[in-house]
N, CA, C and O atoms as CSV, one atom per row, in Angstrom:
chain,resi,resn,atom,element,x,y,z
A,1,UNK,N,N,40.535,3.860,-52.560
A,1,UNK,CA,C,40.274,2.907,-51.517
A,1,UNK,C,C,39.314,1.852,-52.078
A,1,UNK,O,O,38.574,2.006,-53.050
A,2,UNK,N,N,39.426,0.884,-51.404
A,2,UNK,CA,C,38.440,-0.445,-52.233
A,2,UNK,C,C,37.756,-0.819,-51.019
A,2,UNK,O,O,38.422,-1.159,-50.041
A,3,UNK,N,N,36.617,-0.795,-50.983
A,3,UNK,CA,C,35.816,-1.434,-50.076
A,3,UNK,C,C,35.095,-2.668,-49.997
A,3,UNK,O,O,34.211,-2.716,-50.852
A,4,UNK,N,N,35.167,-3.722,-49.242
A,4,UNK,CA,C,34.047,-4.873,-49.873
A,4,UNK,C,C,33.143,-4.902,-48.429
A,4,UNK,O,O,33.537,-4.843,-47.264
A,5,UNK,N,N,31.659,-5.025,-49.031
A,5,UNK,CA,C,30.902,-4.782,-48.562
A,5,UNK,C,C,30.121,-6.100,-48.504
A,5,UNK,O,O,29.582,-6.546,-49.517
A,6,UNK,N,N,30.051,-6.816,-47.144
A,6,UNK,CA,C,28.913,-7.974,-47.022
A,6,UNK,C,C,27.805,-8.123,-46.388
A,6,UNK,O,O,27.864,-8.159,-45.159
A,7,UNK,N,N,26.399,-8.260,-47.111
A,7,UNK,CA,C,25.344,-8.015,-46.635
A,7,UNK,C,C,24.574,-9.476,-46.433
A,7,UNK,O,O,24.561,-10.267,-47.376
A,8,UNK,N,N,23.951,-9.796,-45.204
A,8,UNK,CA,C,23.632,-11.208,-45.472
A,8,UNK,C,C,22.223,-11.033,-43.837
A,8,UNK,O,O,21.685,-10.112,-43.222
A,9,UNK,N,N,22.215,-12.589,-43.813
A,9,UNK,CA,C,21.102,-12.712,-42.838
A,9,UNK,C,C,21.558,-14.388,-42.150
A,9,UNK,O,O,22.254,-15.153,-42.817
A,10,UNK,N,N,21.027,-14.772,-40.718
A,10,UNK,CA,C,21.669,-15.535,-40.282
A,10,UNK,C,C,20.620,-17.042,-40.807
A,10,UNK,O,O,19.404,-17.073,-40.993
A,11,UNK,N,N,21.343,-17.839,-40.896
A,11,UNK,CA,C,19.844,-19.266,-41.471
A,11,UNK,C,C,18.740,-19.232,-40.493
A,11,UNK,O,O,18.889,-18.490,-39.522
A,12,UNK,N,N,17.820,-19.815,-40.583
A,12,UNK,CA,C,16.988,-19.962,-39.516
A,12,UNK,C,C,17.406,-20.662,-38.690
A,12,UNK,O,O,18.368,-21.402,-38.892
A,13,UNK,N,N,16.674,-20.576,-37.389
A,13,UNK,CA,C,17.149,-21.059,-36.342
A,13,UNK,C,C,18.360,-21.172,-35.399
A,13,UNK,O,O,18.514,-21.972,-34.476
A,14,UNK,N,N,19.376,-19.974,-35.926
A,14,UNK,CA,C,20.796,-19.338,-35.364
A,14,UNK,C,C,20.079,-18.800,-34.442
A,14,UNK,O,O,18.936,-18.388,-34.640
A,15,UNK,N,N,20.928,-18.730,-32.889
A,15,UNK,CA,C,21.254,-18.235,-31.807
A,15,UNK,C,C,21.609,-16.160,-32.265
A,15,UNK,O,O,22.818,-16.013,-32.447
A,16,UNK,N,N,21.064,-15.227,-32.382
A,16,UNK,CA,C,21.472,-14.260,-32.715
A,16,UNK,C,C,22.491,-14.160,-31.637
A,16,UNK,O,O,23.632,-13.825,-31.953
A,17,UNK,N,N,22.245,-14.374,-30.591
A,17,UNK,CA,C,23.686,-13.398,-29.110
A,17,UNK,C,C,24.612,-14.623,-29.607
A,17,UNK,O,O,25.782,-14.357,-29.330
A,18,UNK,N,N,24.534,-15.417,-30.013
A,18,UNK,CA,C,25.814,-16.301,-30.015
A,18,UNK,C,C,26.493,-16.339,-31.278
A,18,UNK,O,O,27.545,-16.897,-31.590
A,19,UNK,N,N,25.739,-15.678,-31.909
A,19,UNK,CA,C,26.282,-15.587,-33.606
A,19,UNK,C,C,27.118,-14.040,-33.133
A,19,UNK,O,O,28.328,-13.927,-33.333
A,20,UNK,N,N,26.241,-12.828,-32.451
A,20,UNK,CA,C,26.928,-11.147,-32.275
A,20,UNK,C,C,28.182,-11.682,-31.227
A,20,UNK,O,O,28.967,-10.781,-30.929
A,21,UNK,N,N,28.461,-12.960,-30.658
A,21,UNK,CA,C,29.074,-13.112,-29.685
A,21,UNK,C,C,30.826,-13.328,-30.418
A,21,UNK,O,O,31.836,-12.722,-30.060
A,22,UNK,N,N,30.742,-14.098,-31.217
A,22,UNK,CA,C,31.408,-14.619,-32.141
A,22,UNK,C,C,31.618,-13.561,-33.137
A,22,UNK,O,O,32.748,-13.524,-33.624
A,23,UNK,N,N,30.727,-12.660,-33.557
A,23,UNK,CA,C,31.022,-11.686,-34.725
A,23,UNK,C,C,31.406,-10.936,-34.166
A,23,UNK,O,O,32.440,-10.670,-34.778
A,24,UNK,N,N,31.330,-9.968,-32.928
A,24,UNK,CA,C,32.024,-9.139,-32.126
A,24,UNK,C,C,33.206,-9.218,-31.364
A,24,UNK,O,O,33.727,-8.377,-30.631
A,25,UNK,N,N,33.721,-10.964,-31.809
A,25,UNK,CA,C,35.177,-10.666,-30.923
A,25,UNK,C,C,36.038,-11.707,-31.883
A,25,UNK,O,O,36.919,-11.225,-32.594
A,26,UNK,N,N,35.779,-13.181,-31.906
A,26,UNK,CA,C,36.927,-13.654,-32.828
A,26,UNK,C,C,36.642,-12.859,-34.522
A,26,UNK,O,O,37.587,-12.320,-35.098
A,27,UNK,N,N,35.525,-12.893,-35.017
A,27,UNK,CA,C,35.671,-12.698,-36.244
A,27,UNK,C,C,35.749,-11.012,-36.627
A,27,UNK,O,O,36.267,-10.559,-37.647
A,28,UNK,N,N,35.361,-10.537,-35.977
A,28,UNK,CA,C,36.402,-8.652,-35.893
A,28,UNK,C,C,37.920,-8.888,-35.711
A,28,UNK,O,O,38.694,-8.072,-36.211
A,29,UNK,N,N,38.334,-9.818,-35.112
A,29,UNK,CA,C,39.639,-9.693,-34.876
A,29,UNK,C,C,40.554,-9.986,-36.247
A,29,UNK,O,O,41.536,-9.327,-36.587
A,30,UNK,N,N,39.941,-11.237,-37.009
A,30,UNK,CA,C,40.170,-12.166,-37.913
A,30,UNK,C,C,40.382,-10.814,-39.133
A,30,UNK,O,O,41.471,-10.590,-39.660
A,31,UNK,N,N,39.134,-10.021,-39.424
A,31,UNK,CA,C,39.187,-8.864,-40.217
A,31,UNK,C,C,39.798,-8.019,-40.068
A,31,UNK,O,O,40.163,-7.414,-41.076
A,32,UNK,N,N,40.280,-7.478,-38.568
A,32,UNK,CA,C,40.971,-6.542,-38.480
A,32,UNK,C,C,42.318,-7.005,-38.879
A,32,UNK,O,O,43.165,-6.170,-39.200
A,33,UNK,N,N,42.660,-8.641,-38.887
A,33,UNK,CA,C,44.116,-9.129,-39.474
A,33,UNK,C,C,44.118,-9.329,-40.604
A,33,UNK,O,O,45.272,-9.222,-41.019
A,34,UNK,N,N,43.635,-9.501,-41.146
A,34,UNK,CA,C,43.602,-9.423,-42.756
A,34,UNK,C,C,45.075,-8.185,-43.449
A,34,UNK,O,O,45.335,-7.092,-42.946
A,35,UNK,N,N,45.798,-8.813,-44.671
A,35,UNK,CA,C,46.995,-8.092,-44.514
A,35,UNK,C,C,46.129,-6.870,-45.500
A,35,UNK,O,O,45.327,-6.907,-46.433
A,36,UNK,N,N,46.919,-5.640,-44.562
A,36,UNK,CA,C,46.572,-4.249,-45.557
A,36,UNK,C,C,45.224,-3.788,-45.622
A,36,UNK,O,O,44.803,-3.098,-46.551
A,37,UNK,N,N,44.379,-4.249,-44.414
A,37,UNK,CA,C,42.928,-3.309,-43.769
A,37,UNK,C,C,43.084,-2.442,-43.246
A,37,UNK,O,O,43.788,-2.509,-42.239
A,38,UNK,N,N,42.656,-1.487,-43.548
A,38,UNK,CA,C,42.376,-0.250,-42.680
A,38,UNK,C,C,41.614,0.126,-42.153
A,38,UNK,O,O,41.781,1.010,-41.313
A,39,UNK,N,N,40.146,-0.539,-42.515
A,39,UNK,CA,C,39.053,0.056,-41.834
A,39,UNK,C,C,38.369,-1.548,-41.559
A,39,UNK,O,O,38.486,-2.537,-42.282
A,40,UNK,N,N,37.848,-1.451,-40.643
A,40,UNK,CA,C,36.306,-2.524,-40.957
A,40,UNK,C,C,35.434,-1.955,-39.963
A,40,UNK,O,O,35.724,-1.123,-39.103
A,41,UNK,N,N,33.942,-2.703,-40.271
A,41,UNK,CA,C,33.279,-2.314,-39.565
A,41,UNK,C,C,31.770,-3.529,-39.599
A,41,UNK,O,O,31.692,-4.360,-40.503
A,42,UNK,N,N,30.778,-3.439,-38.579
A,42,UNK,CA,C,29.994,-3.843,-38.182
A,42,UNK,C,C,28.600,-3.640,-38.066
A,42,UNK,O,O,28.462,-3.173,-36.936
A,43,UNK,N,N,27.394,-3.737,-38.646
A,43,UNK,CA,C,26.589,-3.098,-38.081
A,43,UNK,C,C,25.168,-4.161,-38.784
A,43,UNK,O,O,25.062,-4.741,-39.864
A,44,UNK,N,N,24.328,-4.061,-37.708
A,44,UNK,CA,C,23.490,-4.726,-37.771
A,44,UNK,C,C,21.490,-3.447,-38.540
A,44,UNK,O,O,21.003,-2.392,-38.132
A,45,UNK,N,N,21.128,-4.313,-39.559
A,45,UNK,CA,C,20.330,-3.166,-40.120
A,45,UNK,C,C,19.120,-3.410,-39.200
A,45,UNK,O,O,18.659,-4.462,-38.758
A,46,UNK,N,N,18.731,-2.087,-39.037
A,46,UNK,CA,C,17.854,-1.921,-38.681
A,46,UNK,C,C,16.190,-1.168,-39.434
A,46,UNK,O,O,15.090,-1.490,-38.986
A,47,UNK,N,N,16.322,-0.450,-40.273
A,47,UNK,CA,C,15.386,0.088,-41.533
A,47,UNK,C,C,16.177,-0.250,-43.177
A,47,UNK,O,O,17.043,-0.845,-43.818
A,48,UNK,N,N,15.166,0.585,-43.158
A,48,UNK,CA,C,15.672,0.776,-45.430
A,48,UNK,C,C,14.423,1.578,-45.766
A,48,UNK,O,O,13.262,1.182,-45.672
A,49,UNK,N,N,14.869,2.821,-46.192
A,49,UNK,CA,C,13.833,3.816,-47.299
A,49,UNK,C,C,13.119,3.004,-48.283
A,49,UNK,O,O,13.470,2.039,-48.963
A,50,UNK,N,N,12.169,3.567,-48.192
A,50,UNK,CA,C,10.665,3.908,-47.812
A,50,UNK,C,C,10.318,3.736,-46.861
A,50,UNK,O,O,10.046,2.548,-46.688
A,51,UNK,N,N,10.165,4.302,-46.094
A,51,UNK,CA,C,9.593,4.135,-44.558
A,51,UNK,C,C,8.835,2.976,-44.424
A,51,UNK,O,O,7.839,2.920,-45.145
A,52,UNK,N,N,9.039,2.098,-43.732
A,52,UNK,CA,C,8.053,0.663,-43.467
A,52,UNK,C,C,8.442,-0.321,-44.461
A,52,UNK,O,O,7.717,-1.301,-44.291
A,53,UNK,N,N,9.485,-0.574,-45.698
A,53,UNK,CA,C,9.927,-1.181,-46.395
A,53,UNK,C,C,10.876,-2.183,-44.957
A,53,UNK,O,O,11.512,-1.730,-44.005
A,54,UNK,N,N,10.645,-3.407,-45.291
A,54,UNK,CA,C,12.165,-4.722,-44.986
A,54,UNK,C,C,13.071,-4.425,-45.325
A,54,UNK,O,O,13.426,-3.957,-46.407
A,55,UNK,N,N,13.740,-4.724,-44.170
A,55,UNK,CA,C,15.265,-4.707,-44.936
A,55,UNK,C,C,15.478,-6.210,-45.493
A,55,UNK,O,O,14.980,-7.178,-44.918
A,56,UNK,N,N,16.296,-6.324,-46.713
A,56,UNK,CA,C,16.298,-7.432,-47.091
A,56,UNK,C,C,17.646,-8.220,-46.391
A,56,UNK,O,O,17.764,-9.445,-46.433
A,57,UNK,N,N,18.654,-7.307,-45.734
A,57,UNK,CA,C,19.742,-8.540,-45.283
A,57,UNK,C,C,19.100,-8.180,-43.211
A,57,UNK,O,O,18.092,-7.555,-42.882
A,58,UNK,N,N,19.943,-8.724,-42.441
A,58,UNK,CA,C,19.850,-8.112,-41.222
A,58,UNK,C,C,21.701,-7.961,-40.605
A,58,UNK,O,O,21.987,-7.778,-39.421
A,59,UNK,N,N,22.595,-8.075,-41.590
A,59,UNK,CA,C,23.136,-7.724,-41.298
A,59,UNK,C,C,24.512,-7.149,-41.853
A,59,UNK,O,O,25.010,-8.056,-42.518
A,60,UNK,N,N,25.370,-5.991,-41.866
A,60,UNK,CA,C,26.216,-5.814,-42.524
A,60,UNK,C,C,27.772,-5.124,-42.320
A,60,UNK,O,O,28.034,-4.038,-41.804
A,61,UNK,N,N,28.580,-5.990,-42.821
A,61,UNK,CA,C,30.232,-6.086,-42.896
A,61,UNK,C,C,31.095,-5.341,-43.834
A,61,UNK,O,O,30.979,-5.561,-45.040
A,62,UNK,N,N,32.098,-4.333,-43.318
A,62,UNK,CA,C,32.238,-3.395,-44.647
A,62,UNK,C,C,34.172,-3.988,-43.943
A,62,UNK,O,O,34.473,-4.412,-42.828
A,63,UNK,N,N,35.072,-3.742,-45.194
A,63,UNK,CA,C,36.401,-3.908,-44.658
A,63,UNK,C,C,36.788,-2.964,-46.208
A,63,UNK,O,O,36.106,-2.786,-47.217
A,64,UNK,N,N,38.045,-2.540,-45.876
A,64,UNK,CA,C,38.646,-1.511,-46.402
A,64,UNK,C,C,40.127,-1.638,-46.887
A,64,UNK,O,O,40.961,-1.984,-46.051
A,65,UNK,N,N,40.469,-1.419,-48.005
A,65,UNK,CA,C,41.939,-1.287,-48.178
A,65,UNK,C,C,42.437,-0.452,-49.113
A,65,UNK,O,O,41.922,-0.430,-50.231
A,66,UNK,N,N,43.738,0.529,-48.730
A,66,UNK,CA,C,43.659,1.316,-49.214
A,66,UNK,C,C,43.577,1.321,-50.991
A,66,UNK,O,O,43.225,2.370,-51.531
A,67,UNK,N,N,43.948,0.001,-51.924
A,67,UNK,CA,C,44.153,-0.128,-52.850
A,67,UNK,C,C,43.711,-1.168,-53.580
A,67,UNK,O,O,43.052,-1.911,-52.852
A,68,UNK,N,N,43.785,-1.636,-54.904
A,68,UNK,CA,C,43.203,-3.012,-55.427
A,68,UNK,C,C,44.235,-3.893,-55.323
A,68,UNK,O,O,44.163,-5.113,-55.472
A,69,UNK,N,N,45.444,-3.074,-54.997
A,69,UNK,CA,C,46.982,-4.187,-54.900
A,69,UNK,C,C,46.777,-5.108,-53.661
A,69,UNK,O,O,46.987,-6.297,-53.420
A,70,UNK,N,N,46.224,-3.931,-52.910
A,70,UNK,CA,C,46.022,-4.410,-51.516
A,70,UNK,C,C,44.989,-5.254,-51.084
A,70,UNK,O,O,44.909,-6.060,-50.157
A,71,UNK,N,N,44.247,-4.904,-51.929
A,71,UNK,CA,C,42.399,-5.971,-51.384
A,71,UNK,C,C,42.594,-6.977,-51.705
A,71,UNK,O,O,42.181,-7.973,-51.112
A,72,UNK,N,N,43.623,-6.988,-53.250
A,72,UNK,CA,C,43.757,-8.489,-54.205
A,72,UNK,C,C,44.777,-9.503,-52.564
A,72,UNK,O,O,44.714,-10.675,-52.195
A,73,UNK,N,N,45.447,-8.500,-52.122
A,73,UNK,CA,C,46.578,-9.435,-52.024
A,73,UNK,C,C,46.322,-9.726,-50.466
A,73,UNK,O,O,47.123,-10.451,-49.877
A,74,UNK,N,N,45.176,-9.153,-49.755
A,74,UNK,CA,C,44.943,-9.416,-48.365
A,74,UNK,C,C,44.003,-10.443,-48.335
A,74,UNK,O,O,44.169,-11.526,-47.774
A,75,UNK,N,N,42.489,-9.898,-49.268
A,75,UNK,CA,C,41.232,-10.748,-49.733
A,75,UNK,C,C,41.461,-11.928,-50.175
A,75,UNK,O,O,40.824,-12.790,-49.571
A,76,UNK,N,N,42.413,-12.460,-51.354
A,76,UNK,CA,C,41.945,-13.223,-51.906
A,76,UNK,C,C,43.545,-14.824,-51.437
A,76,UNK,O,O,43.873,-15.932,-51.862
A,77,UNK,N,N,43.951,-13.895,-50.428
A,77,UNK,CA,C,45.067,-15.025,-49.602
A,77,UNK,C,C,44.794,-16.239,-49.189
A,77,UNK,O,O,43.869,-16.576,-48.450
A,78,UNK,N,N,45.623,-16.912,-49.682
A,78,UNK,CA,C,44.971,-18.967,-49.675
A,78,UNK,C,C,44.041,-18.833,-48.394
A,78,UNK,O,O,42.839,-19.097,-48.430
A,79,UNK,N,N,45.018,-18.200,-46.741
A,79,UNK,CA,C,44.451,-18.547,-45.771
A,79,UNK,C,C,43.223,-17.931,-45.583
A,79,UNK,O,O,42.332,-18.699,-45.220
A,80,UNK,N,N,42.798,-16.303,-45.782
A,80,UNK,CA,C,41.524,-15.423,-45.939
A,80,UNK,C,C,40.637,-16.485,-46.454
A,80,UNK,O,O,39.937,-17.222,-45.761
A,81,UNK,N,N,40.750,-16.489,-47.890
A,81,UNK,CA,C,39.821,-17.402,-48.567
A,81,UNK,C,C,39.867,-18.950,-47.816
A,81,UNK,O,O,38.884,-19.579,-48.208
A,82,UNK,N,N,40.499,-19.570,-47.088
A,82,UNK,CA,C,40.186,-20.645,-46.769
A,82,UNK,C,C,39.046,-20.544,-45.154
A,82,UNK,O,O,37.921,-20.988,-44.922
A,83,UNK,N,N,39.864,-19.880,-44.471
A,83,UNK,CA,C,38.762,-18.763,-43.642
A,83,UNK,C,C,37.810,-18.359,-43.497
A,83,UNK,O,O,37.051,-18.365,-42.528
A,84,UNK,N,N,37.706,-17.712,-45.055
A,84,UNK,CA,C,36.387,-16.892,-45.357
A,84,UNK,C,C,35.436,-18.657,-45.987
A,84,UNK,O,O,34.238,-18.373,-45.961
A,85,UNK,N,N,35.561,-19.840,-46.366
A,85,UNK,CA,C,35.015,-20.502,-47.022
A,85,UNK,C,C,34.273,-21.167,-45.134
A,85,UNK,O,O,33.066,-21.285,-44.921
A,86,UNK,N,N,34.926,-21.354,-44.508
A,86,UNK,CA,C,34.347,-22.119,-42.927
A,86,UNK,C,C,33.495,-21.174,-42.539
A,86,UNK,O,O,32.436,-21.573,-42.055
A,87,UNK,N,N,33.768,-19.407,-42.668
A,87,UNK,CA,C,32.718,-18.778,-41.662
A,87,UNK,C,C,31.452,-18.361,-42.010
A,87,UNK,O,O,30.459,-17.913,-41.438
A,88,UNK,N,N,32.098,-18.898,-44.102
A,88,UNK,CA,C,30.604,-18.660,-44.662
A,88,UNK,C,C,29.126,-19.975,-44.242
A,88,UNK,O,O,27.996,-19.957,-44.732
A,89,UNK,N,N,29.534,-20.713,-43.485
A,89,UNK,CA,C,29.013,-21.441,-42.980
A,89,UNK,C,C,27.862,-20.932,-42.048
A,89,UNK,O,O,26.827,-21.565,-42.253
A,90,UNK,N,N,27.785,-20.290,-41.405
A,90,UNK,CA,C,27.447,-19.752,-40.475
A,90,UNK,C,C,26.578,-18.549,-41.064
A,90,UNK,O,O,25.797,-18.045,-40.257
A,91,UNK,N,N,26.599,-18.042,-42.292
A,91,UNK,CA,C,25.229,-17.522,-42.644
A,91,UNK,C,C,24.342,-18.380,-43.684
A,91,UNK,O,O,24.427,-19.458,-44.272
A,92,UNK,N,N,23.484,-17.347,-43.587
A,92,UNK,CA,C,22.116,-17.582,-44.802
A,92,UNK,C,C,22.665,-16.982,-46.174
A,92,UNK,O,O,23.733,-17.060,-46.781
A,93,UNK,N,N,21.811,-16.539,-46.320
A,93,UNK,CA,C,22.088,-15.521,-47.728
A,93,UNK,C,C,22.353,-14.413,-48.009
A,93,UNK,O,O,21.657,-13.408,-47.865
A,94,UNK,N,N,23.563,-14.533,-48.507
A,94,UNK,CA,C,24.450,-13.139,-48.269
A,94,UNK,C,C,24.558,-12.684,-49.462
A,94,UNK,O,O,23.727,-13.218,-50.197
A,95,UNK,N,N,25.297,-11.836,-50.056
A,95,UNK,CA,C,26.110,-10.998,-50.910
A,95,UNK,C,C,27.402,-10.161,-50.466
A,95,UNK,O,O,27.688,-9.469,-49.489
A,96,UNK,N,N,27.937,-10.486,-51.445
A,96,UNK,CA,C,29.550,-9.578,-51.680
A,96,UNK,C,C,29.112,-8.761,-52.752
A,96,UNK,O,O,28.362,-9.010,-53.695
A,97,UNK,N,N,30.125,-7.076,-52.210
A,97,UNK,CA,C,29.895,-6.333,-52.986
A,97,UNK,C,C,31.576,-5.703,-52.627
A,97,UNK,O,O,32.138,-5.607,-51.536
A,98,UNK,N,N,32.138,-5.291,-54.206
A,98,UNK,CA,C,33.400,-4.793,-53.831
A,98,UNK,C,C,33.486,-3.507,-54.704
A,98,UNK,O,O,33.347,-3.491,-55.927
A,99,UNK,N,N,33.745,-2.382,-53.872
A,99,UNK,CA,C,33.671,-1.204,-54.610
A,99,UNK,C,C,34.855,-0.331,-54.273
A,99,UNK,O,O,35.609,-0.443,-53.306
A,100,UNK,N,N,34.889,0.809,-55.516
A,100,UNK,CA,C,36.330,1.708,-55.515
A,100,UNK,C,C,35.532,2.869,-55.004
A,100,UNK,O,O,34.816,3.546,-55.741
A,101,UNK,N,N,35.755,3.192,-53.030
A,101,UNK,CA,C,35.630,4.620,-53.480
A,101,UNK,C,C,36.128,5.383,-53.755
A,101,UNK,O,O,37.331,5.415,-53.494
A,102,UNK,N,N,35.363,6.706,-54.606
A,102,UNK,CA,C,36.187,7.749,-55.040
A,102,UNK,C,C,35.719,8.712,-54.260
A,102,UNK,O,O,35.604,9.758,-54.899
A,103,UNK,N,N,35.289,8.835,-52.772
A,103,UNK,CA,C,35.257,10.166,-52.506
A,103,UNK,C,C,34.299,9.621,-50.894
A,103,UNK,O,O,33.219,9.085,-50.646
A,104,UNK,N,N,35.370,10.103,-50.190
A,104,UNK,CA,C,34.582,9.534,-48.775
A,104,UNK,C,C,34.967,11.308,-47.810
A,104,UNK,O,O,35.936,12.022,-48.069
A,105,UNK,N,N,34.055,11.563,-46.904
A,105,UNK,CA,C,34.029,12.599,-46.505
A,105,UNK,C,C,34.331,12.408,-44.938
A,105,UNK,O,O,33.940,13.233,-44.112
A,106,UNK,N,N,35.044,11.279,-44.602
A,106,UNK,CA,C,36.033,11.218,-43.392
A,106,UNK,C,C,34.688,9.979,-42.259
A,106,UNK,O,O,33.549,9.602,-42.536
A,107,UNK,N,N,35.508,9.737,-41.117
A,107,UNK,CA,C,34.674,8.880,-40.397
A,107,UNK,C,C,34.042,9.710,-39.351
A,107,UNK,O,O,33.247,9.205,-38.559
């Protein structure tokens, strides 16, 4: 399974309910269409080990496919990527992270 994982934070001065408003309904939808996802998911951070350490993003995006045939060919689609280039608008400073897992112990 290939996972890509996006960790980011909103610019200053974003509306948070109007940014979760927008991330909780058109742009979940947008991910859940993506061709050959199986999973995505949502979640906003709240800690990070060491107890009392920042978290450095505040928020994070995981999407799933079962394969690299599949991530290449859902992820990196003229329209995704043209997509993904407008909604990167709308954060601060993020990171992409794309990983193979080898061993997940169910949801």
């Amino acid at each position: 399974m290939i996972r890509l994982t996006v960790m980011y934070n909103l610019p200053e001065g974003t509306d948070e309910d109007d940014f979760l408003n927008w991330r909780l309904t058109d742009h979940q939808e947008n991910n859940e269409a993506m061709p050959g996802v199986v999973r995505t998911g949502f979640a906003r951070i709240i800690d990070r080990w060491p107890d009392g350490a920042m978290p450095d993003y505040r928020f994070q995006t995981i999407v799933e496919w079962p394969d690299r045939a599949s991530f290449e060919a859902g992820f990196h689609d003229d329209a995704v990527q043209a997509k993904l280039e407008k909604d990167l608008e709308r954060l601060g400073e993020y990171s992409f992270v794309v990983s193979e897992v080898l061993i997940d112990s169910g949801a």
